[in-house]
Kinemage of the C-alpha trace (Angstrom):
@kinemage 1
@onewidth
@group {chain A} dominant
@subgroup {mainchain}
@vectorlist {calphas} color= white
{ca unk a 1} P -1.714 -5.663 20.599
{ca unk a 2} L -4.945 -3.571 20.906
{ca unk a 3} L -8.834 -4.484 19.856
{ca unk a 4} L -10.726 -2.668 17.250
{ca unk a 5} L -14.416 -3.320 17.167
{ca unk a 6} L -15.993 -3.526 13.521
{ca unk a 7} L -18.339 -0.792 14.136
{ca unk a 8} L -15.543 1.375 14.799
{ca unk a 9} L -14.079 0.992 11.379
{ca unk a 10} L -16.362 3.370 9.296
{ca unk a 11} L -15.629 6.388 11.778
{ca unk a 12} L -11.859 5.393 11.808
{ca unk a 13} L -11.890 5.632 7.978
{ca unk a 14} L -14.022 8.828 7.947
{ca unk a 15} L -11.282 10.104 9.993
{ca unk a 16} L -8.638 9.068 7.863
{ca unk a 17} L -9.955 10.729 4.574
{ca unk a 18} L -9.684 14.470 5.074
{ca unk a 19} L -5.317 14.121 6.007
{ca unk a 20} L -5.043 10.962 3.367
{ca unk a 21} L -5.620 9.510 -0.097
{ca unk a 22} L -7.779 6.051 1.602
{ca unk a 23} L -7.545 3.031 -0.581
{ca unk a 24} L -9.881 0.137 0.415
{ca unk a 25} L -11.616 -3.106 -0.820
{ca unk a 26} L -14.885 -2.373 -2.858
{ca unk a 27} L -17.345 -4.400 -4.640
{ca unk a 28} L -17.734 -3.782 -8.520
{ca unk a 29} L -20.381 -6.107 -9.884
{ca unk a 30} L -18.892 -9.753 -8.891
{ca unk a 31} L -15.609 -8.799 -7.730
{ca unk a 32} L -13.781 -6.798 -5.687
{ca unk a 33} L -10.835 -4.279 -6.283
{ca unk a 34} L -9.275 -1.422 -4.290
{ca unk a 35} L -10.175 2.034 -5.164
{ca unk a 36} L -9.745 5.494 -3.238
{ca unk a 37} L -12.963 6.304 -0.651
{ca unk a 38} L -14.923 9.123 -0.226
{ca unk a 39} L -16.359 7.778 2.787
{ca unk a 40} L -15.498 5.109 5.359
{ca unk a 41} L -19.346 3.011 4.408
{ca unk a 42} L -17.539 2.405 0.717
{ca unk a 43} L -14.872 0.193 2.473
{ca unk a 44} L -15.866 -3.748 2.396
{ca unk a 45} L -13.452 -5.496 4.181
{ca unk a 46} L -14.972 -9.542 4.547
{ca unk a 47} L -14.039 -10.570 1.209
{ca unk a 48} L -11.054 -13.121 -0.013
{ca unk a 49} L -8.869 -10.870 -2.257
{ca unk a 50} L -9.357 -8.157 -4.817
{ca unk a 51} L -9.154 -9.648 -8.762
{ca unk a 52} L -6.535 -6.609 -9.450
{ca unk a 53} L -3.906 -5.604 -6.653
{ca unk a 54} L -3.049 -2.632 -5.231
{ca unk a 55} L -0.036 -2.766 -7.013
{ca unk a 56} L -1.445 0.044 -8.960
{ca unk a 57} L -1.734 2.555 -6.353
{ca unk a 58} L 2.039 2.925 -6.526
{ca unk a 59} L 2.521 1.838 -10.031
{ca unk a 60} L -0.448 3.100 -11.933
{ca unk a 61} L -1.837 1.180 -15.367
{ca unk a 62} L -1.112 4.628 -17.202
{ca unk a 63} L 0.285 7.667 -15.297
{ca unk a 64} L 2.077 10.987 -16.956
{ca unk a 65} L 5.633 11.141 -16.313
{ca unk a 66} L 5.855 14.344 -17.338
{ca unk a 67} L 4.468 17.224 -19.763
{ca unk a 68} L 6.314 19.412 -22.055
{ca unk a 69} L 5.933 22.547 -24.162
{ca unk a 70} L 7.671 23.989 -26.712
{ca unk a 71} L 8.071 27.878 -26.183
{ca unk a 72} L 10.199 29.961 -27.498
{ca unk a 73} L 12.806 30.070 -25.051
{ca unk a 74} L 13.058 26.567 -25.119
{ca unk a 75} L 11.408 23.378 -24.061
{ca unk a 76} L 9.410 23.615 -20.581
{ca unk a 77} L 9.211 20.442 -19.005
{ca unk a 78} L 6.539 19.497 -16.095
{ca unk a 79} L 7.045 16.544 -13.959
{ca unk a 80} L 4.001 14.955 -12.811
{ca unk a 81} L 5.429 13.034 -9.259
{ca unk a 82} L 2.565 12.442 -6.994
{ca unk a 83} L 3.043 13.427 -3.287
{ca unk a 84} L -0.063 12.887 -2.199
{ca unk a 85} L -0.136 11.196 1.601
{ca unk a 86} L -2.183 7.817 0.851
{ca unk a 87} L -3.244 5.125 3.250
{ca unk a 88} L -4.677 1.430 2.094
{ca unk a 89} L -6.624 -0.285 4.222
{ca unk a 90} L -7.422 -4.088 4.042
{ca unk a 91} L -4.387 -5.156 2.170
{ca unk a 92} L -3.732 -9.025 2.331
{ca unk a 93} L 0.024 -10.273 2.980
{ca unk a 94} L 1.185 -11.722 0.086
{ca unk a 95} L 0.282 -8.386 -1.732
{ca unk a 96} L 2.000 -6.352 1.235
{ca unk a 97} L 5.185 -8.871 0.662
{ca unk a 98} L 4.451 -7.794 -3.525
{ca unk a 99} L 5.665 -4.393 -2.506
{ca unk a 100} L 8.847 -5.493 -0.846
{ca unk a 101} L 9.589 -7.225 -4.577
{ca unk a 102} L 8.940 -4.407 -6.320
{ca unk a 103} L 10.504 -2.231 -4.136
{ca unk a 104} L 13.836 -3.955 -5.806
{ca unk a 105} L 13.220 -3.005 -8.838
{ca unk a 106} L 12.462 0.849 -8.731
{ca unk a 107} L 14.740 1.403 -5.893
{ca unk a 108} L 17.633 -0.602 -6.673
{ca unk a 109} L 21.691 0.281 -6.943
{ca unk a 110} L 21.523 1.558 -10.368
{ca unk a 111} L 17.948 2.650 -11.011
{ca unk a 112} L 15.742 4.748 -8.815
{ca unk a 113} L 12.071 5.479 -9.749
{ca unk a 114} L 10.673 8.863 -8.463
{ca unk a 115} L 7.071 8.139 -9.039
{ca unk a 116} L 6.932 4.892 -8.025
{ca unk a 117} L 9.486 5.745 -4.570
{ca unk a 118} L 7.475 9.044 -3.960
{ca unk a 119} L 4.629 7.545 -3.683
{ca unk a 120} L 5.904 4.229 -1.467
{ca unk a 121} L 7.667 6.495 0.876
{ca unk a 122} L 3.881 8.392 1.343
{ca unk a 123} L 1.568 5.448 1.900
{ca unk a 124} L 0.970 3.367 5.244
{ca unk a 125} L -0.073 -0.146 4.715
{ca unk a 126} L -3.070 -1.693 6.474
{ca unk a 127} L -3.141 -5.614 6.828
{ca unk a 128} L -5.637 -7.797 7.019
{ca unk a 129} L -5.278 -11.283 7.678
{ca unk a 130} L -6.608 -14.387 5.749
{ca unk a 131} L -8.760 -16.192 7.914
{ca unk a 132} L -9.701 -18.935 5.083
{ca unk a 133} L -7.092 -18.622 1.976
{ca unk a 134} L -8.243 -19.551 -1.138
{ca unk a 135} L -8.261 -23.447 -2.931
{ca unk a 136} L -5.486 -21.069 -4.977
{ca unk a 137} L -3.596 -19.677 -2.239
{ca unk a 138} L -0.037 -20.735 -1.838
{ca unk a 139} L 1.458 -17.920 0.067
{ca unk a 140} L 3.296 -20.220 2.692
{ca unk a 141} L 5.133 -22.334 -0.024
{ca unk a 142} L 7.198 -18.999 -0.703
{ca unk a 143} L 8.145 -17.700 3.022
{ca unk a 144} L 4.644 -16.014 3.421
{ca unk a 145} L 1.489 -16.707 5.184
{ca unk a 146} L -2.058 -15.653 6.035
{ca unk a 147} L -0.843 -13.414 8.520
{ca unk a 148} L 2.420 -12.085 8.064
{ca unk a 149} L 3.002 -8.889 8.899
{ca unk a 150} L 6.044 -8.324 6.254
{ca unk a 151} L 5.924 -5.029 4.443
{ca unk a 152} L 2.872 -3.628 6.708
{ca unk a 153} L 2.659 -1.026 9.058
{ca unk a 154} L -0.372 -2.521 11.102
{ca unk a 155} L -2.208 -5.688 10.688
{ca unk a 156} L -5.784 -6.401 11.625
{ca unk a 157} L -6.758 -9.853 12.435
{ca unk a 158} L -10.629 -10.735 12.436
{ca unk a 159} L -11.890 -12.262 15.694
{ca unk a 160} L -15.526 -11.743 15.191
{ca unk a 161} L -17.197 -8.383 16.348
{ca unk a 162} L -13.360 -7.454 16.768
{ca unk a 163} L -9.943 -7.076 15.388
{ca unk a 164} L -6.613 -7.673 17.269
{ca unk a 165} L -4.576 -4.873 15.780
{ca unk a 166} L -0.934 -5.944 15.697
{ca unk a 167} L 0.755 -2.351 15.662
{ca unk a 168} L 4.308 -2.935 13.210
{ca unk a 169} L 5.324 0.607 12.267
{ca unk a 170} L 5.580 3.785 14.062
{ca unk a 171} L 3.476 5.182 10.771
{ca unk a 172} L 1.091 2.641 12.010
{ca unk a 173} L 1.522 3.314 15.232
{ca unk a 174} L 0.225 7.083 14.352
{ca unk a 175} L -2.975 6.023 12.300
{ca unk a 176} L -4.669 5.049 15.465
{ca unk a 177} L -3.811 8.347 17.585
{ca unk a 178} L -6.795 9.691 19.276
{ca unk a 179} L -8.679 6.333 19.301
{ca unk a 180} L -7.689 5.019 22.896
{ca unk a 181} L -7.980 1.336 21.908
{ca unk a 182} L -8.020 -1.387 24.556
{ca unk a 183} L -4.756 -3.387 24.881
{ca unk a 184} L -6.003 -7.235 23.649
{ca unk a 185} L -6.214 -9.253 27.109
{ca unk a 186} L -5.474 -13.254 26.889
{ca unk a 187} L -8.726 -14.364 25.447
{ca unk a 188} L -8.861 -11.920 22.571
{ca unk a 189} L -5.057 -13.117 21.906
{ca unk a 190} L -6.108 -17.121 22.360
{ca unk a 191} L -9.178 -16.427 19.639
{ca unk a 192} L -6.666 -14.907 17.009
{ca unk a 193} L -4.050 -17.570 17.964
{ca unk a 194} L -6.528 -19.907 17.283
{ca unk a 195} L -7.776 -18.297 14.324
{ca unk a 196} L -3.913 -18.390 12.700
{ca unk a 197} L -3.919 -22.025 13.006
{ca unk a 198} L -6.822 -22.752 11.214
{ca unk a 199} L -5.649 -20.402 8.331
{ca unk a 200} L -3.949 -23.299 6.301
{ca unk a 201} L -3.042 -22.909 2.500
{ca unk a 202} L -4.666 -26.147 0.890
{ca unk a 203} L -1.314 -26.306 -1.782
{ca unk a 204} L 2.206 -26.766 -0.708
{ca unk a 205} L 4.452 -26.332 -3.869
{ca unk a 206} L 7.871 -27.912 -3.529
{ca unk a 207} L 10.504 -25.430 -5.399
{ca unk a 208} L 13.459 -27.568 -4.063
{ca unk a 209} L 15.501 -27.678 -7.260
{ca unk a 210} L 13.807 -25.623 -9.111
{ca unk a 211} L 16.282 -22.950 -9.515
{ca unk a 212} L 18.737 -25.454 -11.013
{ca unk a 213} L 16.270 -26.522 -13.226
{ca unk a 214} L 15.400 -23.469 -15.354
{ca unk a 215} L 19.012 -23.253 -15.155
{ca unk a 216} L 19.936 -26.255 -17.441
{ca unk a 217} L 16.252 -26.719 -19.565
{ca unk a 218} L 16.148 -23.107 -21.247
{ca unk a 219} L 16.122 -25.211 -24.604
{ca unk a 220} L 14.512 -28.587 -23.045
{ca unk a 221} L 11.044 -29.611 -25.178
{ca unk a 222} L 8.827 -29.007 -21.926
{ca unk a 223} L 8.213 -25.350 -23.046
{ca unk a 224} L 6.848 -26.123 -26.096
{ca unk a 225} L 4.430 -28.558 -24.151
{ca unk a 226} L 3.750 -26.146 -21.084
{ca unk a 227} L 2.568 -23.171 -23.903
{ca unk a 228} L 0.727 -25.124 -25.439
{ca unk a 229} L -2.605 -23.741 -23.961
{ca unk a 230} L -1.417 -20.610 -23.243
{ca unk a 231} L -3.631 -17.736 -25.397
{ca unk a 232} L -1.194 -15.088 -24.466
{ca unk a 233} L -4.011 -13.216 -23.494
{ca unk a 234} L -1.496 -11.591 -19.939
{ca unk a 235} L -4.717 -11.972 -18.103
{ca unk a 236} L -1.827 -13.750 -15.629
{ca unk a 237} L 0.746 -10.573 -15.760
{ca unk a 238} L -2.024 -7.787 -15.222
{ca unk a 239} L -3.577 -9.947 -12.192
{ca unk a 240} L 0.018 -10.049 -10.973
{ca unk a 241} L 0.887 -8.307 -7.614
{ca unk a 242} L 4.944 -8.678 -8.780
{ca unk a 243} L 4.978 -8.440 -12.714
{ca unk a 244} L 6.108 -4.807 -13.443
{ca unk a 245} L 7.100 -4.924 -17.395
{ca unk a 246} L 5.613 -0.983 -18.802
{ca unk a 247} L 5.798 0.706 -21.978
{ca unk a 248} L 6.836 4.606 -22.778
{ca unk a 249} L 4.964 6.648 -25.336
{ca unk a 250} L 4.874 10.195 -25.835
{ca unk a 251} L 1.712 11.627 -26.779
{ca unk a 252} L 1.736 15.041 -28.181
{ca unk a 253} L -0.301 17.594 -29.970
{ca unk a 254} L 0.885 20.796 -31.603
{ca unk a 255} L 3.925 22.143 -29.720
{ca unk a 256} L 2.595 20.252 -26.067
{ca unk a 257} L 2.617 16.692 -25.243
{ca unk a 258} L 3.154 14.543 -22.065
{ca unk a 259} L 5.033 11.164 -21.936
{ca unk a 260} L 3.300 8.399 -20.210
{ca unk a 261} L 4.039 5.158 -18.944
{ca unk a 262} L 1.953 1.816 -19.325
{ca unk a 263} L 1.759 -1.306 -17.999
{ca unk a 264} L 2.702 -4.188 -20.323
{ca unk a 265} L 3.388 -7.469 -20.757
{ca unk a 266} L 6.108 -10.058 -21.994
{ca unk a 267} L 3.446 -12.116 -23.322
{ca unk a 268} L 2.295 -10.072 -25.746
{ca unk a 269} L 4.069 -10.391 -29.140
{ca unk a 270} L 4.897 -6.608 -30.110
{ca unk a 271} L 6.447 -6.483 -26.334
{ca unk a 272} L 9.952 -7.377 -27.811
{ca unk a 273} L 9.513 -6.674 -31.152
{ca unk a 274} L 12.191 -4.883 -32.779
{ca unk a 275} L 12.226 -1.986 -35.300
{ca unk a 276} L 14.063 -3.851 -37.803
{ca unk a 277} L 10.797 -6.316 -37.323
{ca unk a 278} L 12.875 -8.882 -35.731
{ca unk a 279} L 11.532 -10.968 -32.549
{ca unk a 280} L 13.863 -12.383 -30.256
{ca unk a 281} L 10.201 -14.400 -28.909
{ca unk a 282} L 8.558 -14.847 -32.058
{ca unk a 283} L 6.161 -17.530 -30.613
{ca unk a 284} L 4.322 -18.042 -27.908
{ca unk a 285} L 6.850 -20.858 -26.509
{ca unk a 286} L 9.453 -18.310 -25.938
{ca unk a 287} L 7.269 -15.591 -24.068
{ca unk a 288} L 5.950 -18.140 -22.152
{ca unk a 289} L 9.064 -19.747 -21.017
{ca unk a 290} L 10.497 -15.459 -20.239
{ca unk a 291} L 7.805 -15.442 -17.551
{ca unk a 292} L 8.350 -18.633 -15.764
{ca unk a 293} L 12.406 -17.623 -16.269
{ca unk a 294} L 11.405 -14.068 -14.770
{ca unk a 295} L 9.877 -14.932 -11.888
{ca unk a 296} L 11.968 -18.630 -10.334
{ca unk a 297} L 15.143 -17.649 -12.321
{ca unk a 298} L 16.029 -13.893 -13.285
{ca unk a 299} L 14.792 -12.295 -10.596
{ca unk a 300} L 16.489 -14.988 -8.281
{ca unk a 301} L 19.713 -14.172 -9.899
{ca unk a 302} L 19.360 -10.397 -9.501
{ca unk a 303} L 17.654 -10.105 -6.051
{ca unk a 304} L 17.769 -13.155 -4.428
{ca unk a 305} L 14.575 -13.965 -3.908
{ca unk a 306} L 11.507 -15.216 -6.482
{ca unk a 307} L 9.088 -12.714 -7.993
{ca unk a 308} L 6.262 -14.271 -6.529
{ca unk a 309} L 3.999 -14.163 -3.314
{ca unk a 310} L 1.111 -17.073 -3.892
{ca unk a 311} L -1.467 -14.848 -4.095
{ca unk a 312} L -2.896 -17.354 -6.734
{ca unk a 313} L -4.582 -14.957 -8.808
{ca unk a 314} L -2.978 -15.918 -12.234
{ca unk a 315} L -4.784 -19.357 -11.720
{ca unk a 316} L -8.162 -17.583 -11.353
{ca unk a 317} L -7.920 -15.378 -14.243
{ca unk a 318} L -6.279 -18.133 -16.719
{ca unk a 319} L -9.405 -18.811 -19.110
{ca unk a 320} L -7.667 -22.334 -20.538
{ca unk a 321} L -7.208 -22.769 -16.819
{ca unk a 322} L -3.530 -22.963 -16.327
{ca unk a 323} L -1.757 -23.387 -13.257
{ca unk a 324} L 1.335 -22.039 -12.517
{ca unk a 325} L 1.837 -24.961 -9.500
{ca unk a 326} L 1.232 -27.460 -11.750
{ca unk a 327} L 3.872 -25.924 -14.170
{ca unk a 328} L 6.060 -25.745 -11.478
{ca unk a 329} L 5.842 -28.980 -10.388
{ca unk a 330} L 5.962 -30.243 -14.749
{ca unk a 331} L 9.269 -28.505 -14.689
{ca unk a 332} L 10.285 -29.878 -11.914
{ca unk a 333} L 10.348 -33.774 -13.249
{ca unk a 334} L 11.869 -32.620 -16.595
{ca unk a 335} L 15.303 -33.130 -17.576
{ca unk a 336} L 18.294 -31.939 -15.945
{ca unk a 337} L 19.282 -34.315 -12.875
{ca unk a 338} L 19.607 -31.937 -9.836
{ca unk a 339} L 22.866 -30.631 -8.242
């Protein structure tokens, strides 16, 4: 473990910038969200959590697969894979443990995504531990916490004028070359010790049983009741660190076009809508019962593990104020006695 003092960080970053792509926390208006740096000063680092991930500095909102032409010798085709070296600094857990998720789904037995992977396999992951989660955090209930260091390459945790820098990755490792950081003696280690105890999620959701449940009420009368207030706005899937659901389209001009991908959403009606004009969801019951299913059920049945890390930020963007623990916890006590 080493110690980083704060005023250290700007020259670090300023550092960083001319060999990397540096991603960082920065405040827009009210909020914050991560966006690439020109300068280390840009980086804000004492806020709670960013209202969009950083999901989307590996797996853009709208990125060119690739760009075509028709000549005549044929089509010429362009791919558009980024390879640019990135670094993101300030990332919280339960979006470093979002990457680990979607890593199963663009790099799994049978599918392998060469934008998304190219650009995973280029960027070094920055931590930053939660020294007060959020009334919405509920990280721990799903095998994470405030300061696990699963997924990162180093993790910084704030002990006033300092960080302890816990080093996790030999790409970590090499971020801090040329620094000559102290190693943390005892009482720097006893104030982030102490710090990690009083980091204590205010929600503890109880998915014992859950599982079996959304595996017996698919038609049970609680989805109706649970959509109810739902707007199908997907202010909940784009806030999402785990929801990955994208759309093709090619968009072309004259004899030159490039096809792009987009994020999208399974709560959005046209999302499964079928040429023919037939809807397998046709209401907003159905799409809102695929997400729930998606996340504690499908995703459990083809990974192994749920699609989501407590990072709470579906319950702060709901505008009819839903709350996915309290749906858990109303599917929970419906139907189906438990195995």
């Amino acid at each position: 473990m080493l110690l980083l003092n704060k005023d250290q960080i700007t020259s670090w970053l300023n550092k960083l910038i001319p060999a990397y792509q540096v991603f960082a926390p920065v405040k827009e208006g009210d909020y914050f969200c991560f966006q690439q740096i020109r300068s280390g000063e840009q980086a804000v680092l004492n806020y709670t959590n960013s209202r969009i991930p950083p999901k989307e500095i590996l797996f853009p909102r709208s990125e060119k697969l690739f760009c075509y032409r028709c000549e005549t010798g044929g089509v010429q085709l362009t791919e558009q894979v980024d390879e640019s070296k990135k670094v993101v600094v300030g990332v919280r857990p339960c979006d470093a443990k979002s990457f680990l998720l979607l890593d199963k789904v663009f790099n799994g037995d049978q599918y392998v995504d060469p934008y998304y992977l190219t650009r995973r396999n280029n960027t070094v992951l920055v931590g930053l531990g939660c020294n007060q989660p959020a009334a919405t955090c509920f990280c721990t209930s799903l095998s994470g916490g405030p300061f696990s260091a699963e997924g990162l390459d180093l993790l910084f945790v704030d002990i006033g004028d300092q960080y302890l820098v816990e080093v996790v990755t030999e790409r970590g490792k090499e971020l801090l070359s040329g620094m000559e950081l102290p190693v943390a003696g005892q009482e720097a280690q006893e104030a982030a010790r102490a710090v990690k105890e009083s980091a204590v999620c205010s929600t503890l959701v109880d998915l014992g049983g859950l599982k079996y449940r959304l595996d017996v009420n698919f038609d049970d009368p609680i989805w109706a009741l649970l959509a109810e207030k739902c707007l199908g706005c997907a202010a909940c899937t784009y806030t999402c660190p785990t929801c990955h659901c994208f759309d093709i389209v090619d968009e072309a001009a004259g004899k030159e076009g490039c096809r792009i991908r987009n994020w999208d959403a399974c709560m959005f009606p046209l999302f499964t809508l079928h040429g023919s004009g037939h809807n397998p969801r046709p209401t907003g019951k159905e799409r809102f019962r695929q997400r729930i299913m998606h996340k504690f059920k499908y995703f459990v049945d083809n990974y192994g593990t749920i699609a989501c890390v407590g990072c709470g930020r579906c319950i702060l963007s709901c505008p009819v104020n839903l709350d996915i623990r309290q749906v858990i916890e109303q599917i929970s006590q419906a139907g189906g006695d438990q195995q």
